[in-house]
C-alpha positions as CSV (number, residue, x, y, z in Angstrom):
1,X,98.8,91.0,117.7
2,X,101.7,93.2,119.0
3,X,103.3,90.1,120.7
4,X,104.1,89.1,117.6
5,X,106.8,92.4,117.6
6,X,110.1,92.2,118.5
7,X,110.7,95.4,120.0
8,X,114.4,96.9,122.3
9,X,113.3,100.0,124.3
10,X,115.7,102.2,126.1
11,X,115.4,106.0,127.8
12,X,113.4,107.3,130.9
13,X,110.0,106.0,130.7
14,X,108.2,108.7,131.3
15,X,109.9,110.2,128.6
16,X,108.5,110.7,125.0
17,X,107.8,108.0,123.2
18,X,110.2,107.5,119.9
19,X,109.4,104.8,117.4
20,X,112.5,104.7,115.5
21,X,112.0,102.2,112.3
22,X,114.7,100.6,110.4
23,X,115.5,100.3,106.8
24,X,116.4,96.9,104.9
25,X,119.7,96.9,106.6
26,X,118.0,96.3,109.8
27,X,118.0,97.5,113.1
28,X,121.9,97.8,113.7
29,X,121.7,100.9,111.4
30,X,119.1,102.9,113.0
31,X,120.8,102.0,116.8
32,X,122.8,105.0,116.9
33,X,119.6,107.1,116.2
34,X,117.9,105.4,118.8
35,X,120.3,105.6,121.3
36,X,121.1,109.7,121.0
37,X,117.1,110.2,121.4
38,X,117.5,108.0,124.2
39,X,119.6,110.6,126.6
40,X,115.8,112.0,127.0
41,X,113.2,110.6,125.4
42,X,111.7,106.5,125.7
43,X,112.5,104.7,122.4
44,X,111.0,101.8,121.0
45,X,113.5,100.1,118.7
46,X,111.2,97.4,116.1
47,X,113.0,94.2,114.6
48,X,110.4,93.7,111.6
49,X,109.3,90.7,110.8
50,X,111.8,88.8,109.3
51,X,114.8,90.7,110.0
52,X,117.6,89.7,111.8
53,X,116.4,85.6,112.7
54,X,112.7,87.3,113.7
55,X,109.5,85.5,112.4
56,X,107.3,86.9,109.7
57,X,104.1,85.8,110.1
58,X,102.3,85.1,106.8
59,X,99.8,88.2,107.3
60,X,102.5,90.4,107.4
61,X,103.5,91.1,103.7
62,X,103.5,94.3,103.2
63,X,104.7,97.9,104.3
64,X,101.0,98.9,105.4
65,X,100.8,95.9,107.4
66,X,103.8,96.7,109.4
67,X,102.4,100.5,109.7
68,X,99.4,99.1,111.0
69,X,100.5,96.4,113.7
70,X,102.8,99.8,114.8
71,X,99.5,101.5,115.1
72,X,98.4,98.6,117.4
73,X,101.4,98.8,119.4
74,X,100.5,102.6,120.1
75,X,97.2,101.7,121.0
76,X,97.5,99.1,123.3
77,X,100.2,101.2,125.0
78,X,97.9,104.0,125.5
79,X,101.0,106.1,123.9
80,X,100.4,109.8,122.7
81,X,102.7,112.6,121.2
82,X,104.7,110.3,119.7
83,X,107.6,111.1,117.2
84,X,108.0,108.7,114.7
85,X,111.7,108.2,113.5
86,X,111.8,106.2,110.1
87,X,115.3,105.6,107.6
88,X,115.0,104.7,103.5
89,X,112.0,101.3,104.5
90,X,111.5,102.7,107.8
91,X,110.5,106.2,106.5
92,X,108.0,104.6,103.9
93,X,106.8,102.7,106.8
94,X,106.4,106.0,108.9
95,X,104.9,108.2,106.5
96,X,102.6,105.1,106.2
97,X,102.4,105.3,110.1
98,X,101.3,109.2,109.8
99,X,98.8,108.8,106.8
100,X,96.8,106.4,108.8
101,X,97.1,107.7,112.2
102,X,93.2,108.4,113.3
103,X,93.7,108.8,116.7
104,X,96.5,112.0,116.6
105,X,98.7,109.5,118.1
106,X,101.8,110.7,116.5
107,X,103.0,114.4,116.4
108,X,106.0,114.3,114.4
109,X,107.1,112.5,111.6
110,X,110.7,112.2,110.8
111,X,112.1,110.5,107.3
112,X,115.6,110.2,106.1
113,X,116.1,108.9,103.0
114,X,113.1,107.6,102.5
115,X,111.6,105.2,100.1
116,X,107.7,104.7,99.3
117,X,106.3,107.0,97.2
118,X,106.5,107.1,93.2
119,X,108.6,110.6,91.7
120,X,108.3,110.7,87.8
121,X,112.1,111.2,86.4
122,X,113.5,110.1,89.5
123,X,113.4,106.3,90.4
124,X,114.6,104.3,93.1
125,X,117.7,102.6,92.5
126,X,117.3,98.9,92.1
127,X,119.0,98.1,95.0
128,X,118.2,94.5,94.2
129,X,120.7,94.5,91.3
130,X,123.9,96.2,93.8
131,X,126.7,94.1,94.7
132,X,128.5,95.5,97.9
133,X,130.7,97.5,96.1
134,X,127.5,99.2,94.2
135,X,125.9,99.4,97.7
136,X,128.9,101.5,99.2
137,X,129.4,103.2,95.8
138,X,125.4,104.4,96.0
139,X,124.3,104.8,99.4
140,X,127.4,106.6,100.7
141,X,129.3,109.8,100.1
142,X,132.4,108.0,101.3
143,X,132.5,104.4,100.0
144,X,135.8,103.8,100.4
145,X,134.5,104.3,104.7
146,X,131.8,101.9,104.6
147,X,132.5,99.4,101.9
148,X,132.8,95.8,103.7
149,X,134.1,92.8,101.4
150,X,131.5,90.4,101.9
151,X,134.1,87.5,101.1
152,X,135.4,88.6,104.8
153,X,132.2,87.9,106.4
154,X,131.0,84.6,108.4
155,X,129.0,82.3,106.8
156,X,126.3,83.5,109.9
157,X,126.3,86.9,108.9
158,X,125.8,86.2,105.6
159,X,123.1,84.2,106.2
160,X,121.5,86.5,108.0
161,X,122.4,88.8,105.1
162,X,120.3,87.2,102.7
163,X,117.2,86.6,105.0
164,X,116.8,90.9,105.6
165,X,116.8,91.0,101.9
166,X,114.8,88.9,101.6
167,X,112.6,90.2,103.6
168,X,113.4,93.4,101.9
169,X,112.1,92.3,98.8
170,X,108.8,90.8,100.7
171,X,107.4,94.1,101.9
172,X,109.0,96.8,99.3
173,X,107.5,94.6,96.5
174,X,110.6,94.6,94.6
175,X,113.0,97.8,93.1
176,X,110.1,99.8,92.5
177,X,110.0,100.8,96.1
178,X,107.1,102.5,96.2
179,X,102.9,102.6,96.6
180,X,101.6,104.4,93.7
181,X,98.7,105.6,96.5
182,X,101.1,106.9,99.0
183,X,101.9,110.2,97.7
184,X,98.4,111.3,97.5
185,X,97.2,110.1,101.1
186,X,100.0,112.2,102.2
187,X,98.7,115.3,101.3
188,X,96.0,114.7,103.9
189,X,99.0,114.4,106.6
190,X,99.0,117.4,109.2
191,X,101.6,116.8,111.9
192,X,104.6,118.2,111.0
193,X,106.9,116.4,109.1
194,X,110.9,116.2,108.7
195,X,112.2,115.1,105.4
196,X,115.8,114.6,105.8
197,X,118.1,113.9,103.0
198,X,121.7,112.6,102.7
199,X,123.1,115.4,99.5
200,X,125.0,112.2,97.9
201,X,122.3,109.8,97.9
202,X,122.3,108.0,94.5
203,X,119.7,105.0,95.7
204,X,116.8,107.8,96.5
205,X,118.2,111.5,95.0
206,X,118.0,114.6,96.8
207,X,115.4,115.7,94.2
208,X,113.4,112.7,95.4
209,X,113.6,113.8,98.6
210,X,112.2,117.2,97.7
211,X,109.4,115.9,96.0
212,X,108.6,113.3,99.1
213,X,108.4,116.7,101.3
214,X,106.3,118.5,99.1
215,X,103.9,115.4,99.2
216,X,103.5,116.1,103.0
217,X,101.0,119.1,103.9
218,X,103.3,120.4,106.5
219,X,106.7,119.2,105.9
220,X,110.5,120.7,106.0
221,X,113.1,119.2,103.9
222,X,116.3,119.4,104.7
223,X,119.8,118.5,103.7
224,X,122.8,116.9,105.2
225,X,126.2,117.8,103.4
226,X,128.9,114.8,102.6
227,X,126.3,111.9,103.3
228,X,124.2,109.1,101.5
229,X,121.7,107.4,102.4
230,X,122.4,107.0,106.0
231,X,123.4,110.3,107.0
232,X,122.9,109.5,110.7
233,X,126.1,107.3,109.9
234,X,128.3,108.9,107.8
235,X,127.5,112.8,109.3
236,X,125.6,112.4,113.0
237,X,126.1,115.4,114.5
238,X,124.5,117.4,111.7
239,X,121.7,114.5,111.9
240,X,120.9,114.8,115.1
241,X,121.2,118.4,115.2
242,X,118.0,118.5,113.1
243,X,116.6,115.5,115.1
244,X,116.9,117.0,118.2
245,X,115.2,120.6,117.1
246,X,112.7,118.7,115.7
247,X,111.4,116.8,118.4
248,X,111.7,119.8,120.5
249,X,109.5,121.8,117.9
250,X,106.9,118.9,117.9
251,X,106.4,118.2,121.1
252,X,103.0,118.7,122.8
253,X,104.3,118.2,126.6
């Protein structure tokens, strides 16, 4: 049921729909993203289950389960042309999204670091095993910007912390970070597809990203100098440069 999803939504409403999906650090992270596409088109922001204080019902366990209650929410919102927006668990979510999407609901798919399929030679980073400093040192071109000592944090944030990685670890199924199936069902995948990489990643590499692109049947990969993993963070205006001219190449209206 969609009522189960926890959903911010912000932009003109007749605008077109954005889903804009969020990656273990939750839905702060994606926000900026979200509220950029927002100048024109109607975003829907998802909390997943289990992130930030949000319920996770028990049938909700893994990535294609989340795809498939934000096929639902499509549905039952009679929404069409939709771009779908995903970052590192929210991109594995959204190729998920496009690789099941009967209907030609969505008309653009756009990833950004994105976890979720299996590369020979190039595994995930076990994210798992990072303390923050290993998190900053990984994800980001320029640690020394985004690296927060936890010790400096309240015991609430913390908390909540722990619960999204938990989570984390619920629906990626642990540092793999992948679905051995994905890659092939992609190839089936038609509607244009933006694979957008961060040039210093060291949790998902470049070379990863190539290969995620190639698994699409009509993708683009592209390249963001002097960022990680969240290059929306650490460079936006290249980011949404190449956000923007995608939605406007995919758009049906």
């Amino acid at each position: 049921m969609t009522s189960e999803l926890t959903i911010t939504e912000s932009g003109p409403a007749a605008g077109r729909p954005v889903l804009v999906l969020h990656g273990g650090g939750g839905p702060a992270t994606v926000a900026p993203i979200a509220e950029h596409l927002a100048t024109t088109a109607h975003t829907l922001l998802p909390t997943h289950p289990g992130w930030n204080g949000t319920p996770r019902p028990d049938r909700f366990t893994s990535v294609a389960d989340l795809a498939a209650a934000y096929l639902r929410l499509l549905r039952d919102r009679h929404l069409s042309d939709v771009l779908v927006v995903g970052s590192s668990l929210g991109g594995w979510i959204g190729a998920e999204l496009a690789a099941a999407d009967t209907e030609g609901r969505i008309s653009g798919v756009a990833l950004l670091n994105s976890v979720g399929i299996e590369v020979d030679g190039e595994p995930i980073r076990d994210f798992f095993a990072l303390d923050a400093r290993g998190v900053a040192e990984y994800a980001f071109h320029d640690s020394e910007r985004f690296y927060v000592d936890p010790a400096t944090f309240p015991a609430e944030r913390l908390a909540v912390i722990q619960a999204n990685m938990a989570a984390l670890r619920v629906f990626s199924g642990g540092p793999a970070m992948n679905d051995p199936s994905l890659r092939t069902r992609l190839a089936a995948v038609t509607v244009p597809a933006l694979v957008l990489w961060g040039e210093s990643d060291r949790i998902a590499t470049p070379a990863y990203g190539e290969e995620y692109a190639a698994s699409f049947g009509n993708a683009r990969f592209a390249v963001v100098a002097e960022a990680g993993h969240l290059p929306h963070l650490e460079q936006p205006a290249q980011t949404f440069a190449l956000l923007d001219a995608f939605a406007t190449e995919t758009g049906r209206g």
